[in-house]
C-alpha positions as CSV (number, residue, x, y, z in Angstrom):
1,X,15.4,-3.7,-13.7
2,X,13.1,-1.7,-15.4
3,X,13.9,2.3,-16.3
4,X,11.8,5.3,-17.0
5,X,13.4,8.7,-18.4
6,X,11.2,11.3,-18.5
7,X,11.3,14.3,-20.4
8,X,9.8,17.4,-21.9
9,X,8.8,19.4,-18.6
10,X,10.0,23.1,-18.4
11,X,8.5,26.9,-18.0
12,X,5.5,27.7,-20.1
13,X,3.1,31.3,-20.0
14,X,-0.5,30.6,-19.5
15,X,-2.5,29.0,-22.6
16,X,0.7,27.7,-24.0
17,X,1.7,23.9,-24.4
18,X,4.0,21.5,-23.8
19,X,5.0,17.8,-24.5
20,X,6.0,15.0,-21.7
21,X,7.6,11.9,-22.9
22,X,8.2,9.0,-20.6
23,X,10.8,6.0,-22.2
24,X,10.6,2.3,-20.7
25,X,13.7,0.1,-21.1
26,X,15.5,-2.8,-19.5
27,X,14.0,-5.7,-18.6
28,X,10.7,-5.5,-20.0
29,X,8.1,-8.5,-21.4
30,X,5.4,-6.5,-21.2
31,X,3.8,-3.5,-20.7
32,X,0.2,-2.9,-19.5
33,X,-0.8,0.7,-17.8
34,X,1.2,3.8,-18.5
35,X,0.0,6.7,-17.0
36,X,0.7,10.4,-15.8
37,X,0.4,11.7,-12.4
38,X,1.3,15.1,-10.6
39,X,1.9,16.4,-7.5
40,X,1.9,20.0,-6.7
41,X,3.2,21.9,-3.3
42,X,1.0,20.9,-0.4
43,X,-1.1,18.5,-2.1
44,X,-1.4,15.0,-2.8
45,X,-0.1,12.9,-6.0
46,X,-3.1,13.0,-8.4
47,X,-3.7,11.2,-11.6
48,X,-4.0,13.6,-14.8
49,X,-4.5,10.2,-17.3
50,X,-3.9,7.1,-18.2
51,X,-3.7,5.0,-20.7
52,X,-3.9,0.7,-21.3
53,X,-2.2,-1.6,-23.4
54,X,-5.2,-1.3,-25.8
55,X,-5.2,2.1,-26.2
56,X,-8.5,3.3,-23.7
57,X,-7.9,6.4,-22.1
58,X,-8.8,7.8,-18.8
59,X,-8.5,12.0,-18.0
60,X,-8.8,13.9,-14.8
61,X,-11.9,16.5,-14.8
62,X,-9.0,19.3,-14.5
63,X,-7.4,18.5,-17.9
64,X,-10.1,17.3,-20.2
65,X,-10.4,18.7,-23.6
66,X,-7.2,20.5,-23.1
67,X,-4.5,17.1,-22.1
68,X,-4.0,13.9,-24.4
69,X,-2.4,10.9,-23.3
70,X,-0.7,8.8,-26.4
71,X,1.8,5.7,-25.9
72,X,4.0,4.1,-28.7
73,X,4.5,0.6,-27.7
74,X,7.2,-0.1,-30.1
75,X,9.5,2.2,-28.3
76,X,7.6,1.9,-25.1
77,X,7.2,5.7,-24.8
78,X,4.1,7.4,-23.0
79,X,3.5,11.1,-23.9
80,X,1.2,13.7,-22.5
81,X,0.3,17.0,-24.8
82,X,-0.9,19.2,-22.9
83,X,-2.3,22.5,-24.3
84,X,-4.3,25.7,-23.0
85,X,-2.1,25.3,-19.8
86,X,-3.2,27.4,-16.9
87,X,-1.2,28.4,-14.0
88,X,-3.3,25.1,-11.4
89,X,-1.3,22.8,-13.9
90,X,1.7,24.0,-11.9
91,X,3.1,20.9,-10.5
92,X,5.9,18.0,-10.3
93,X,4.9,15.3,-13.2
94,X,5.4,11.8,-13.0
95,X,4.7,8.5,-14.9
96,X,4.1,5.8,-14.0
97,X,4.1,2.3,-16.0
98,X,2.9,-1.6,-14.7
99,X,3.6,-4.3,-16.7
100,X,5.9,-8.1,-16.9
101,X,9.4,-8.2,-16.3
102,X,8.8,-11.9,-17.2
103,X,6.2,-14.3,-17.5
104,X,5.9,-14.4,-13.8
105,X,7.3,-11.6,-12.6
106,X,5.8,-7.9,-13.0
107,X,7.1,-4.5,-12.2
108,X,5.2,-0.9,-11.1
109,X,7.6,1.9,-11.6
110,X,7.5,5.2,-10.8
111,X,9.6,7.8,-12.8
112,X,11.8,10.4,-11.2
113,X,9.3,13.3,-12.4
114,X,9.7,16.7,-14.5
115,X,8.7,20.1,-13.5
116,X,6.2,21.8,-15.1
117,X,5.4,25.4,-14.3
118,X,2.9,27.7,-15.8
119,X,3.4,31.3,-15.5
120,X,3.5,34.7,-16.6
């Protein structure tokens, strides 16, 4: 089984910033995607950016310039800084990681999400 702990959501005033982590472990070979997702009230789960095992990244319209996506494969940990937050970045976050459980078995796993609210 493979187990994502997220962490690093919480209330923020507008233009501040804050830091998600997301920590892999269990029964891991290897890891491929990681990536951040959100979902806000009425809406549908959107990607904010990814990441791949070579290090290109991908960004949502929304949150370029102001959002980066890092991952530390050695303690298979995804983080999203996020700066200049406005009050639309207002959602539920999630990541979300694909890789190998073995040489012939792989895994897509959701995390359980973190709040992150941006407001006055």
């Amino acid at each position: 089984q493979v187990q994502l702990v997220e962490s690093g959501g919480g209330l923020v005033q507008p233009g501040g910033s804050l830091r998600l982590s997301c920590a892999a472990s269990g029964n891991i070979f290897s890891i491929n995607n990681m990536g951040w997702y959100r979902q806000a009230p009425g809406k549908e789960r959107e990607l904010v950016a990814d990441i791949t095992s070579g290090g290109s990244t991908n960004y949502a319209d929304s949150v370029k310039g102001r959002f980066t996506i890092s991952r530390d494969n050695a303690k298979k940990t995804v983080y999203l800084q996020m700066n200049s937050l406005k009050p639309e970045d207002t959602a539920m976050y999630y990541c979300k990681v694909d890789g190998r459980a073995t040489v012939f078995r792989s895994f897509d796993k959701w995390g359980q999400g973190t709040q992150v609210t941006v407001s006055s």
